[in-house]
C-alpha positions in Angstrom: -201.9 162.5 67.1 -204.2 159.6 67.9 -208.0 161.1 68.2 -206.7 164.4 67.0 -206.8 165.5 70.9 -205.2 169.5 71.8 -205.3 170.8 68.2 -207.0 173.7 67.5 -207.6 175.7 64.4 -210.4 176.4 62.1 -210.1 173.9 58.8 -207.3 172.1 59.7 -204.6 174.2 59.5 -204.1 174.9 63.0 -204.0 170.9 63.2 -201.7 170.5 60.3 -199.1 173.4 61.6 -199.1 171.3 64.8 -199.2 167.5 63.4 -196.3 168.9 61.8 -194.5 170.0 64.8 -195.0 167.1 66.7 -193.7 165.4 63.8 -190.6 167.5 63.7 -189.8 166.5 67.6 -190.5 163.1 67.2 -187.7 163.5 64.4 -185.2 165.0 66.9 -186.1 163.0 69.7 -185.6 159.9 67.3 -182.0 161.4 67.2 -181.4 162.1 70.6 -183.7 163.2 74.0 -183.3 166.5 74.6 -184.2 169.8 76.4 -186.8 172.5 75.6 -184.4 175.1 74.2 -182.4 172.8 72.5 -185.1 170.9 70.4 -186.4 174.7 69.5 -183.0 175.9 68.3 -183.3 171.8 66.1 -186.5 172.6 64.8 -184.5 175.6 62.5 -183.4 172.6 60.9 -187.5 172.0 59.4 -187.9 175.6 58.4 -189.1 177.3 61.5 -188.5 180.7 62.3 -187.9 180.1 66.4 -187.3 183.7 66.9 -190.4 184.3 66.0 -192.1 181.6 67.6 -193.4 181.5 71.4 -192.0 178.9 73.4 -194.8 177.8 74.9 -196.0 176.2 71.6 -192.9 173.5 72.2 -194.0 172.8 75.5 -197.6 172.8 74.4 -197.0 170.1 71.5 -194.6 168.2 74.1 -197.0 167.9 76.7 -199.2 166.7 73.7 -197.1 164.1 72.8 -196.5 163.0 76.7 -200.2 162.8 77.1 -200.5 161.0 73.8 -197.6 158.2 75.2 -195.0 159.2 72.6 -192.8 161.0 74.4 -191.6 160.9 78.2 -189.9 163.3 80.1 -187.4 163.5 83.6 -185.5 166.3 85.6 -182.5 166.5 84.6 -179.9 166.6 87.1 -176.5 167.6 85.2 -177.4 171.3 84.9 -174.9 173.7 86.7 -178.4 176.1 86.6 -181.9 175.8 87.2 -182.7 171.8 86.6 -184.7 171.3 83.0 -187.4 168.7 81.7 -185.5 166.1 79.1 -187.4 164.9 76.4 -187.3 161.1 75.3 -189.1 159.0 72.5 -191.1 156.0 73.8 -190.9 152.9 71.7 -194.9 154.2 71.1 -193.3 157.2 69.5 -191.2 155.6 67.5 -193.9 153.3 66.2 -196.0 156.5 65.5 -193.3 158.2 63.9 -192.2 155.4 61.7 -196.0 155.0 60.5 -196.5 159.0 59.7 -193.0 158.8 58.2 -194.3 156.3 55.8 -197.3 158.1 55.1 -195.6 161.5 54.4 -193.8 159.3 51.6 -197.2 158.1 50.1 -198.4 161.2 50.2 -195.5 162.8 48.1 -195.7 159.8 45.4 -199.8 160.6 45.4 -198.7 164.8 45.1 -195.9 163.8 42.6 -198.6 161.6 40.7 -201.2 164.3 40.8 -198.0 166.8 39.4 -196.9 164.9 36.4 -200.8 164.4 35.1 -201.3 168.3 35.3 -198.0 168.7 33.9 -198.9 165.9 30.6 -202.1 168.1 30.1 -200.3 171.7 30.4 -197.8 170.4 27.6 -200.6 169.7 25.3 
């Protein structure tokens, strides 16, 4: 996120884990707002094992991402239970996700570049 703010984790990885969690809810916020539990059981969808994964971590990259301007949340008031926090994208969010979006896809042309000249020089 802008200025790398509320990552932690040694080289990077800590940071990169959660760049690409916040990614992942920007993705299914871009969709459609939604509710804690409901964008942990989405993020299956990106490979994450949420039954092994501590819910705070959501609420943690959340509250990132609200501090951050990317995300806004409200009280919902059409739960029969206990009222819960929806998530929406901002127009900043979508911005930010559209620019990392485009980057991921430099990225993977740069990695598939990277592939095909190791490949040329392992077939030699």
């Amino acid at each position: 996120m802008p200025g790398g703010r509320g990552f932690g984790g040694g080289r990077g990885g800590g940071r990169r884990k959660m760049f690409f969690l916040e990614s992942c809810l920007l993705v299914l916020l871009h969709r459609e707002s939604g509710y804690g539990y409901s964008l942990m059981d989405g993020l299956k969808e990106f490979g994450f094992q949420t039954d092994q994964m501590d819910i705070s971590i959501l609420y943690r990259a959340l509250r990132d991402l609200e501090s951050a301007g990317l995300v806004i949340s409200s009280w919902g008031e059409e739960s029969l239970g206990p009222q819960r926090r929806m998530y929406t994208i901002t127009s900043q969010g979508e911005a930010a996700l559209s620019e990392w979006i485009e980057s991921l896809r430099q990225r993977r042309k740069e990695i598939e570049a990277l592939e095909a000249a190791y490949d040329a020089v392992k077939k030699k």
